[in-house]
C-alpha positions as MATLAB code, in Angstrom:
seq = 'XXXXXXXXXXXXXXXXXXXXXXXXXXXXXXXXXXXXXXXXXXXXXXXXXXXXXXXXXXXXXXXXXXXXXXXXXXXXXXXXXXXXXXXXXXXXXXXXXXXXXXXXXXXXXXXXXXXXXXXXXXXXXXXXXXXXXXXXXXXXXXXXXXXXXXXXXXXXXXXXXXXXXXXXXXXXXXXXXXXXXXXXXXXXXXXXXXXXXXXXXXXXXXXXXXXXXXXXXXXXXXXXXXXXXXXXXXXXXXXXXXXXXXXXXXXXXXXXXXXXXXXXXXXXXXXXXXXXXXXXXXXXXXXXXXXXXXXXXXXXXXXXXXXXXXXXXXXXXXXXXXXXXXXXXXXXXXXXXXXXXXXXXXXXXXXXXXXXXXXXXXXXXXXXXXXXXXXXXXXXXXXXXXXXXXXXXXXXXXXXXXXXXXXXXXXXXXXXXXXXXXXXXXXXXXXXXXXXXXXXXXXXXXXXXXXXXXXXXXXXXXXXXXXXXXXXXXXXXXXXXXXXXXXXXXXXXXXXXXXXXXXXXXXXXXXXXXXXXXXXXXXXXXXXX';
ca = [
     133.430  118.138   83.997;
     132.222  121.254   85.239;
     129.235  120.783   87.831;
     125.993  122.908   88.664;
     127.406  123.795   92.142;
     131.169  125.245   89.920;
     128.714  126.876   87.450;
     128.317  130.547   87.200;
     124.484  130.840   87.421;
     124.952  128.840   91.152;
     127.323  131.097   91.729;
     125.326  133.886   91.124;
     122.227  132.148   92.730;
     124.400  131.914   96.318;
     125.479  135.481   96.324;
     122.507  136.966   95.983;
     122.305  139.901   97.344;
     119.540  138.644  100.427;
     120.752  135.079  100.986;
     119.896  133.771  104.288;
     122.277  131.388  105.122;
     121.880  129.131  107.889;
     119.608  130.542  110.172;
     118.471  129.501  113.312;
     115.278  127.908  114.022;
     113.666  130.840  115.638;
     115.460  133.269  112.981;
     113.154  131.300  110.508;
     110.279  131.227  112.579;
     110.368  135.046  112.783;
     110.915  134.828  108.905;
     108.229  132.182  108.283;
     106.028  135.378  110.588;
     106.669  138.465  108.964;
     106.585  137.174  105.489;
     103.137  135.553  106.330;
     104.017  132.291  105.023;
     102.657  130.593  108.111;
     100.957  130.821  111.645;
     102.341  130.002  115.313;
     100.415  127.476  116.931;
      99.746  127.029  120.410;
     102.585  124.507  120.605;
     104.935  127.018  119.636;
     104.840  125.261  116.030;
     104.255  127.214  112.905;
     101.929  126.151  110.389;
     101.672  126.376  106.423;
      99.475  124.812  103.723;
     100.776  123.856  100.239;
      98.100  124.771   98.600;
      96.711  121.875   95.681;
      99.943  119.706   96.443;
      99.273  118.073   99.682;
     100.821  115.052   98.916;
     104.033  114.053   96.502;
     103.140  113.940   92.749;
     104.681  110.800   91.445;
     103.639  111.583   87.729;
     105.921  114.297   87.840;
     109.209  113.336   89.509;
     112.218  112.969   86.423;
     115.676  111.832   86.452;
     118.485  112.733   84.152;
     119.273  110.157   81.907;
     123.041  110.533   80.902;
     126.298  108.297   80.762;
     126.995  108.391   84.520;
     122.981  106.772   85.364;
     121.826  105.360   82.087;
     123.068  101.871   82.487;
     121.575  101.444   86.597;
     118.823  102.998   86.510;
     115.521  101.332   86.440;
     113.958  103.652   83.905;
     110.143  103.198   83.739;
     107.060  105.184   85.333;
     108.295  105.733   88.536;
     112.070  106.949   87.195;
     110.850  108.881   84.150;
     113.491  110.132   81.664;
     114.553  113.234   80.755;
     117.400  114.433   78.716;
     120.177  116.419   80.128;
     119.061  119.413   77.578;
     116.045  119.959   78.620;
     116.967  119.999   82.370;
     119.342  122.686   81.653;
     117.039  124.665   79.898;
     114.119  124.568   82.703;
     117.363  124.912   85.464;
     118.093  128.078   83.882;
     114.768  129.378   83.964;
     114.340  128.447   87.708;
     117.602  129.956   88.799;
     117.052  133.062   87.147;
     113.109  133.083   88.214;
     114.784  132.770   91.830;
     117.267  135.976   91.352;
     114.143  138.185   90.935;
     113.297  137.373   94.826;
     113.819  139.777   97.821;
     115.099  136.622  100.025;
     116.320  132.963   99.615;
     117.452  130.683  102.209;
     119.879  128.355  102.319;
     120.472  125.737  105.016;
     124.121  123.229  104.628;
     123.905  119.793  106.145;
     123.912  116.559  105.638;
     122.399  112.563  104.714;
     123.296  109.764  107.000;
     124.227  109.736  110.264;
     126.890  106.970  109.526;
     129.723  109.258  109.278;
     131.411  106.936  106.102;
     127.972  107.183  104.122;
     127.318  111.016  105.250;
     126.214  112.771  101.786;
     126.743  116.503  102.424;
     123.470  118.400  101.867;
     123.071  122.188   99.986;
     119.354  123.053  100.651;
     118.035  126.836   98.451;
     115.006  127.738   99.380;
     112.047  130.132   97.690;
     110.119  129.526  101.135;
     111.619  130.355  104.478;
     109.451  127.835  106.060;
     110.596  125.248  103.355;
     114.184  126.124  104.575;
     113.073  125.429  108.607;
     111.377  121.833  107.190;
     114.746  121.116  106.179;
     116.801  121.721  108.564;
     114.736  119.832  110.743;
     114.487  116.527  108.795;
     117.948  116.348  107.701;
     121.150  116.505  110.081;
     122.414  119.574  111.266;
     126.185  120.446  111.018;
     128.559  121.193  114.265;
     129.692  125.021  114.243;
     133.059  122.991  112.979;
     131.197  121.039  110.350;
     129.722  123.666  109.148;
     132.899  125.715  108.577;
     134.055  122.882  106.311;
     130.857  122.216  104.600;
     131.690  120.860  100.760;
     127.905  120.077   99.589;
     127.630  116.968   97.409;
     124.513  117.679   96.151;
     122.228  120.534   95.867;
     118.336  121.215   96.304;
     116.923  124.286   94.352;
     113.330  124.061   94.962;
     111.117  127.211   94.053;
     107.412  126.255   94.486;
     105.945  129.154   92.776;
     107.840  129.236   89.548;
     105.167  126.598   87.356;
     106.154  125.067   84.443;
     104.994  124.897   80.915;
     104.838  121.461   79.776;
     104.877  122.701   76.186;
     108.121  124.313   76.534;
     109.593  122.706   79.345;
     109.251  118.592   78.808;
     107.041  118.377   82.170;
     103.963  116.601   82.570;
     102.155  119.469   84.385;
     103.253  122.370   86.152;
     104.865  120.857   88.968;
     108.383  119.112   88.434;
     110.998  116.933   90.712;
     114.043  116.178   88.688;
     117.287  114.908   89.837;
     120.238  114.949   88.138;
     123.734  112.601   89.053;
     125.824  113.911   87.426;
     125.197  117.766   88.121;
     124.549  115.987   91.898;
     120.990  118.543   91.628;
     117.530  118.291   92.714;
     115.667  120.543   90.836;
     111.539  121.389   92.676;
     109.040  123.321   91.135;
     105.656  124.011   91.130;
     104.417  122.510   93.985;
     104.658  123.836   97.668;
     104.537  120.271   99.134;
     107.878  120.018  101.360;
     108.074  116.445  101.235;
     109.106  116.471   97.572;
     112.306  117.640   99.302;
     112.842  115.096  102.141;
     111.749  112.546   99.640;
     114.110  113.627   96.615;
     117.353  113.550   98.894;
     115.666  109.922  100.183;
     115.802  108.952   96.185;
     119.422  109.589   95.601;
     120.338  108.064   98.728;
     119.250  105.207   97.354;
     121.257  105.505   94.256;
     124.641  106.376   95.860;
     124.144  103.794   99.340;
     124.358  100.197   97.691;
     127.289  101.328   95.837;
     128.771  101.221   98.688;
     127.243   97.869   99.268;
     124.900   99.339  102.091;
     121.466   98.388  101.510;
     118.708  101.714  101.629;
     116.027  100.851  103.376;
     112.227  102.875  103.443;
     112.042  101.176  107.428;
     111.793  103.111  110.646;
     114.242  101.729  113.454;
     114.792  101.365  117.303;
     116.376  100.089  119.908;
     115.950   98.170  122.691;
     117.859   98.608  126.496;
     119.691   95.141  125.523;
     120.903   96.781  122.489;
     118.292   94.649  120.199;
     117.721   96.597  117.049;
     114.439   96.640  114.740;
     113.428   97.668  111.552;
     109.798   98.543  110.790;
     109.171   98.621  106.538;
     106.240   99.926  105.446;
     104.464  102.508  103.061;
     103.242  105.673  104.471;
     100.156  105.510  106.823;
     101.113  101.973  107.552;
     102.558  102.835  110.895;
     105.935  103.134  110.434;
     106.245  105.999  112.573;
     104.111  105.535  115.133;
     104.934  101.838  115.807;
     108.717  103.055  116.129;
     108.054  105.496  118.687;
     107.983  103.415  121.662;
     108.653  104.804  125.260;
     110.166  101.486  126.227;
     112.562  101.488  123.286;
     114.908  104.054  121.964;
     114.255  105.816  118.592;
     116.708  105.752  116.082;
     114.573  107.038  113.104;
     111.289  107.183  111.615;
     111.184  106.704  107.876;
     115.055  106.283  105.866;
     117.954  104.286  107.342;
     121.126  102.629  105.738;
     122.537   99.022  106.750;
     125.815   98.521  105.876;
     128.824   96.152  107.473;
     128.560   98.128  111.102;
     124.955   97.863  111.576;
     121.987  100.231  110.904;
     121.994  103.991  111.165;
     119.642  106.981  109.988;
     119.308  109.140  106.683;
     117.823  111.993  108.086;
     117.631  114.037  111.604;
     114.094  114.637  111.954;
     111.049  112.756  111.506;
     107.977  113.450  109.374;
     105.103  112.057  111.086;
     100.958  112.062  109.975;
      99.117  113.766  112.456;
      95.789  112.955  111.331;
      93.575  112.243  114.557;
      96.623  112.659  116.673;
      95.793  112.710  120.368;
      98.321  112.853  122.658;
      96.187  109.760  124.724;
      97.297  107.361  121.350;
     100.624  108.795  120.410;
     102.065  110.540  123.067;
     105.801  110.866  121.843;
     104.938  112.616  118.757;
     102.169  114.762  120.181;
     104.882  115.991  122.818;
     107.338  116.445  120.289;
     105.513  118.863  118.086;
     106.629  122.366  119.467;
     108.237  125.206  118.842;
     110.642  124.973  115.532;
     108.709  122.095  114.695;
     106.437  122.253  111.293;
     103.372  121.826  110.517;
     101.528  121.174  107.072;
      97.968  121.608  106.360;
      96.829  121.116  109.847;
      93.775  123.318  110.499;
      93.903  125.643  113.830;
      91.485  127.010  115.580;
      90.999  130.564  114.827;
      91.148  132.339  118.639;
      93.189  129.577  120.858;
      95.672  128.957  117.443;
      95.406  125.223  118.997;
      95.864  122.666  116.465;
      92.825  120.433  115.013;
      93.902  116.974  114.273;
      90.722  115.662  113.515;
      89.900  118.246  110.564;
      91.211  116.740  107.122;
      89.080  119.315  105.530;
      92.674  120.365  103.644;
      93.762  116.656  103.311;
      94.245  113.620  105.334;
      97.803  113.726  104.741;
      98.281  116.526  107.736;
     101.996  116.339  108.754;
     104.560  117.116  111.694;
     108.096  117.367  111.047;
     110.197  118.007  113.796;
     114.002  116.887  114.904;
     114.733  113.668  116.562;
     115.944  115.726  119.467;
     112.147  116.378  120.128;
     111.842  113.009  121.138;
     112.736  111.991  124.537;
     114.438  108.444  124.128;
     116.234  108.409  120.811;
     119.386  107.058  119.886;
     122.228  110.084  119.086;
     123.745  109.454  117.079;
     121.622  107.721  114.834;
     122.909  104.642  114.404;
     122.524  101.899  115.971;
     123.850   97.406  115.541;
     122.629   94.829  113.116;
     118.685   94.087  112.897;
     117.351   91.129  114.963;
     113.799   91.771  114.051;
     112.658   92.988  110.986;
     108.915   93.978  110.333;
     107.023   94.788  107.475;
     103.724   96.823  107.915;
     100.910   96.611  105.510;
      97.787   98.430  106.041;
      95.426   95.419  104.150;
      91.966   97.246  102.971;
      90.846   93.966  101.867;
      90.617   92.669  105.618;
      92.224   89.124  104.749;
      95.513   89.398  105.371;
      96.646   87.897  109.440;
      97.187   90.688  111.673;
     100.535   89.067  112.517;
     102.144   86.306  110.969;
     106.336   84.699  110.959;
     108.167   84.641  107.804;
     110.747   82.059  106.557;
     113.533   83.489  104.643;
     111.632   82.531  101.357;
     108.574   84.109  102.056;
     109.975   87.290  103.848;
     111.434   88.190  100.206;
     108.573   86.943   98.430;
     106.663   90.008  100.557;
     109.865   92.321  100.401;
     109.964   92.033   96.711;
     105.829   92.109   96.763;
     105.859   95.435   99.158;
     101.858   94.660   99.081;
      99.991   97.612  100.898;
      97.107   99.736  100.444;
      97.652  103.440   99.278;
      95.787  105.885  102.073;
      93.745  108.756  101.823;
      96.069  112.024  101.107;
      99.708  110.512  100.471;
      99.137  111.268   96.778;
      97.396  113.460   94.737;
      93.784  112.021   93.738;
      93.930  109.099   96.274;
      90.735  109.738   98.387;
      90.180  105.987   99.331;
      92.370  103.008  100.027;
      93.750  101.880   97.038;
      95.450   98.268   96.682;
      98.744   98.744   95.798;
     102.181   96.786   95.247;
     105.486   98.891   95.987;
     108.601   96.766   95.479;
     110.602   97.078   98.727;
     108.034   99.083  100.544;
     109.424  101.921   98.591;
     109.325  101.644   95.042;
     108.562  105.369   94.001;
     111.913  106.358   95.782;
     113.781  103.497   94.363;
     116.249  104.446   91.385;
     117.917  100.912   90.817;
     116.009   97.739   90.253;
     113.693   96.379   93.263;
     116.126   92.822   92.733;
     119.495   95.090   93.819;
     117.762   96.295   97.216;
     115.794   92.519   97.481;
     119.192   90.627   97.231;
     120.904   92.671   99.707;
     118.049   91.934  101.826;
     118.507   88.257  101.893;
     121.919   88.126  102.571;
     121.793   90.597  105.314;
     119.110   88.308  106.841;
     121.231   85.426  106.346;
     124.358   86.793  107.756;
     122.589   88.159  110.796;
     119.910   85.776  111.448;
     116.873   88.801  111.752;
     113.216   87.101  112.399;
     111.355   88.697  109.707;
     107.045   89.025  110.204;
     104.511   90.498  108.385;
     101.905   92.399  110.170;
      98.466   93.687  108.557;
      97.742   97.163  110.575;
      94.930   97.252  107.912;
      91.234   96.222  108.171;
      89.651   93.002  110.382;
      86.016   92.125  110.482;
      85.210   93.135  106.841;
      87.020   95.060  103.829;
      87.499   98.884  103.762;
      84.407  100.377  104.758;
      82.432   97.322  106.227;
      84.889   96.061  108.547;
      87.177   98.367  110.985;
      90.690   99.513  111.337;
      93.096   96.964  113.376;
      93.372   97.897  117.233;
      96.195  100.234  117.802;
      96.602   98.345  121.281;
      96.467   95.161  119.458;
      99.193   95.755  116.908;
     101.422   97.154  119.628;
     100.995   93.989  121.614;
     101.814   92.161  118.596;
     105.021   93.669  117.911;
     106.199   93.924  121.146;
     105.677   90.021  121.518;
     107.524   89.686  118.347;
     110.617   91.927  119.605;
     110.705   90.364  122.834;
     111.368   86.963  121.191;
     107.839   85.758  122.249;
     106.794   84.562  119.103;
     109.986   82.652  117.696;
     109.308   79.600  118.894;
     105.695   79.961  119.565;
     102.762   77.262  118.316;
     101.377   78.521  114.714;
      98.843   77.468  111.892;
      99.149   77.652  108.700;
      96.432   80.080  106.544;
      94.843   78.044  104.104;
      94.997   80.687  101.739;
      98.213   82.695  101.918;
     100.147   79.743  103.401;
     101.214   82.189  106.287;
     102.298   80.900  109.827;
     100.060   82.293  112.263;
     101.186   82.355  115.997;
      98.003   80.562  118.406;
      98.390   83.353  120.778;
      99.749   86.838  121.590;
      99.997   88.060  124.535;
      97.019   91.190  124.843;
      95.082   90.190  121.795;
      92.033   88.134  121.489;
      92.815   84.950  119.677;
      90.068   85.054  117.702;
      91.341   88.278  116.192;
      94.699   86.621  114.939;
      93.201   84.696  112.317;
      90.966   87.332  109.968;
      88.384   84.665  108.833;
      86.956   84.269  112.634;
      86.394   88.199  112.760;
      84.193   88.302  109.458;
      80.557   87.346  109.959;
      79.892   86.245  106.420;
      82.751   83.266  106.079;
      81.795   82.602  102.355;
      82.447   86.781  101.693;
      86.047   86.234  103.489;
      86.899   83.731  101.088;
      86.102   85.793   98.095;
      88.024   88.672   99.326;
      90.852   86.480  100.273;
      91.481   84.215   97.144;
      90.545   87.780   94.876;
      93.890   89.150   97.086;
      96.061   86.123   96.360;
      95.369   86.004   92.735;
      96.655   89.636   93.018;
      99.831   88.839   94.139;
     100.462   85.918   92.060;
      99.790   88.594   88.911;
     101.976   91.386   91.191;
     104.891   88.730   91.297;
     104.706   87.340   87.544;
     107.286   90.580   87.067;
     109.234   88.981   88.929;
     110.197   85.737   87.243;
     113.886   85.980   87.341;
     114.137   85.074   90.916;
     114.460   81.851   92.604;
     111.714   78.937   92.500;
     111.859   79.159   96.349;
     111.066   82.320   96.712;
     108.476   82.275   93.618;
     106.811   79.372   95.680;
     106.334   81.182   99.106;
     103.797   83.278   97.574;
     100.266   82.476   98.660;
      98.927   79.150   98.413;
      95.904   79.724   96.584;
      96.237   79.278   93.032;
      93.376   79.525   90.510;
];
């Protein structure tokens, strides 16, 4: 079978007559200048806004469906069909849309820092700055690796070409399609760069767990005894902040594989929110954002070019992305032993949920399968408010296979390896979304350090009444009355409401998942209507 990267029209596509290829970081940054596609900061960062796309378009993400996928994939609303015709119809039109430019830049790397899982990377770029986000969030090759570079699969992603949905099978202009067996992301129509991190993170998680490694939407670190963590989570749950800890070593902020000799890293960068960054609450990735480092839809100050964090007047979904090298304590490479915590973040708008609680086994796949979280502000187009939401695996809109593949890995990696598992709300306390207030930076950090330092595994805990969660009596740095959510609300009777309206919520959330086992169905919460 003849492949897109053997065809002619790639062929043509790579020898055009101004392909960049490979350029250096401040190469692009002069690039990223002159063609005006961005401004320097005073970090030394350069910053670019996407325009209507600030945040990934789910609606309008595809995949192939042919004989090499059609039997695996879980086809549905979040992996959308589309038939192998019409891709190479609209891949035609993109390729030869892209010959008519003055420039393109390409940038060869790879996936996974494990070097038996490494998926090498081709990335083509319309946008020099696109081509700089890439080459910081994935890994970049040695001067021999490069020389050798065979790319498994290819990006093409040209943000201004817009589709006709008439003609072309989309649902708007904007388009994400991968296909498996021409190994080929195909981007359109938006100018969002994380529909290119995020599209490599999606066939990761096809081509992984069949090699019986488990994908994994987590950030990770490292202790100095060589204790590893996982943090799950959807974004704006904390994922990346939490994991950048100056007392433990990074080993990646969003996409990491565990397989038989421990965890390691997708990608070679991190893509962190900066909304209300100050370098007083997150001083890691405030450091780390300098020069070669991105930034998207941050608004700067017109004569000092310094950076306003505070102003979502584009979005709230303001990002950094910037190489792991840009952080001082990270693990290099990126991988790192077997988990002995694992953590699942959920930012609870309801205000109901503990803000820290231990899982059994049971129950930690109950809430792995559940993925229960609230949607923030920005992270997708037309979410302006938090927005209850259920995401199998704390990923499912990157998930190609069936949340019960990634779920039963889970469980017998936590078996095998014995991982302490807890759930911990960085939501809402004192109220819901808009009466009560965010969770205490300070306090969640206290909270997960207790539970990586082993402080809670033996620790005294009660039982919520409602959710049938264990609840530790006391953490060390947080006020006791703040660990169980029904003390911090004034009106007890309003808790209740909010709480049993949640549980019935994940009951209905979980009835899709009836195949499982009655153990697991029963460590749901423990309200029932």
């Amino acid at each position: 079978m003849e492949t897109i990267e053997q065809s002619s029209l790639l062929k043509d596509l790579l020898s055009h007559h101004q392909v960049q290829n490979n350029l250096s970081v401040p190469q692009l940054v002069e690039k990223i200048l002159s063609r005006k596609e961005g401004i320097l900061t005073s970090t030394g960062a350069v910053t670019a806004t996407t325009g209507k796309y600030t945040g990934r378009s789910p609606n309008d993400k595809f995949i192939v469906r042919d004989e090499t996928c059609e039997e695996s994939i879980d086809w549905g609303s979040v992996n959308q069909p589309i038939d192998e015709a019409t891709f190479d119809r609209l891949y035609k039109k993109v390729v030869t849309y892209l010959l008519d430019k003055e420039e393109l830049f390409v940038f060869n790397g790879f996936a996974g820092a494990d070097k038996k899982q490494e998926l090498p990377l081709q990335v083509i770029n319309e946008f020099a700055w696109h081509n700089l986000f890439a080459k910081q969030l994935f890994i970049r090759p040695t001067e021999d690796e490069l020389a050798n570079h065979q790319p498994g699969f290819t990006v093409i992603s040209a943000p201004t070409f817009k589709a006709d949905p008439v003609l072309d099978g989309t649902n708007s202009e904007a388009f994400v399609m991968i296909s498996f067996k021409q190994r080929v992301v195909l981007i359109g129509g938006t100018e969002y760069a994380g529909e290119i991190k995020k599209s490599i993170f999606s066939v990761m998680n096809y081509l992984l767990p069949k090699n019986n490694v488990l994908s994994m939407h987590c950030s990770a670190n490292v202790g100095n005894e060589g204790d590893v963590a996982l943090f799950f989570g959807l974004s704006g749950t904390g994922k990346t902040t939490l994991s950048a800890d100056p007392y433990r070593r990074l080993i990646g902020d969003d996409e990491h594989g565990w397989g038989s000799n421990g965890v390691f890293n997708i990608e070679g960068g991190c893509y962190a929110k900066c909304v209300n960054l100050s370098h007083e609450k997150e001083p890691q990735i405030f450091d780390a954002i300098r020069f070669g480092s991105v930034l998207e839809n941050v608004v700067l100050d017109d004569q000092t070019r310094l950076p306003d964090y505070d102003d979502t007047s584009l979005t709230e979904n303001t990002r950094a992305a910037y190489p792991l090298e840009n952080i001082d304590n990270i693990v290099s490479p990126s991988v790192a032993g077997h988990p002995n915590t694992i953590i699942f973040l959920t930012a609870d708008a309801s205000g109901t949920l503990p803000p820290i609680s231990k899982l059994t086994k049971e129950q930690a796949m109950y809430h792995f399968l559940s993925g229960y979280t609230s949607k923030l502000a920005g992270t997708e187009r037309g979410v302006t408010k938090p927005e209850a939401t259920f995401s199998a695996c704390f990923g499912s809109p990157f998930l190609p296979l069936t949340p019960a593949t990634y779920a039963k890995m889970l469980g017998e990696k936590i078996d095998q390896y014995d991982s302490n598992v807890f759930l911990v709300n960085t939501g809402w306390t004192g109220g819901h979304y808009g009466e009560g207030q965010r969770m205490k930076l300070s306090y969640t950090r206290a909270m997960v350090h207790a539970a990586l330092e082993g402080e809670l595994n033996n620790i005294e805990t009660k039982t919520d009444e409602i959710f049938g969660l264990a609840i530790p009596s006391h953490v060390p740095g947080v006020p006791d009355e703040v660990l169980t959510p029904k003390q911090t609300w004034s009106d007890k009777e309003a808790y209740d409401r909010e709480a049993k309206a949640l549980a019935v919520k994940f009951h209905e959330n979980f009835n899709k998942f009836s195949e499982v086992n009655e153990d697991i169905l029963q460590a749901g919460p423990l309200y029932r209507p």
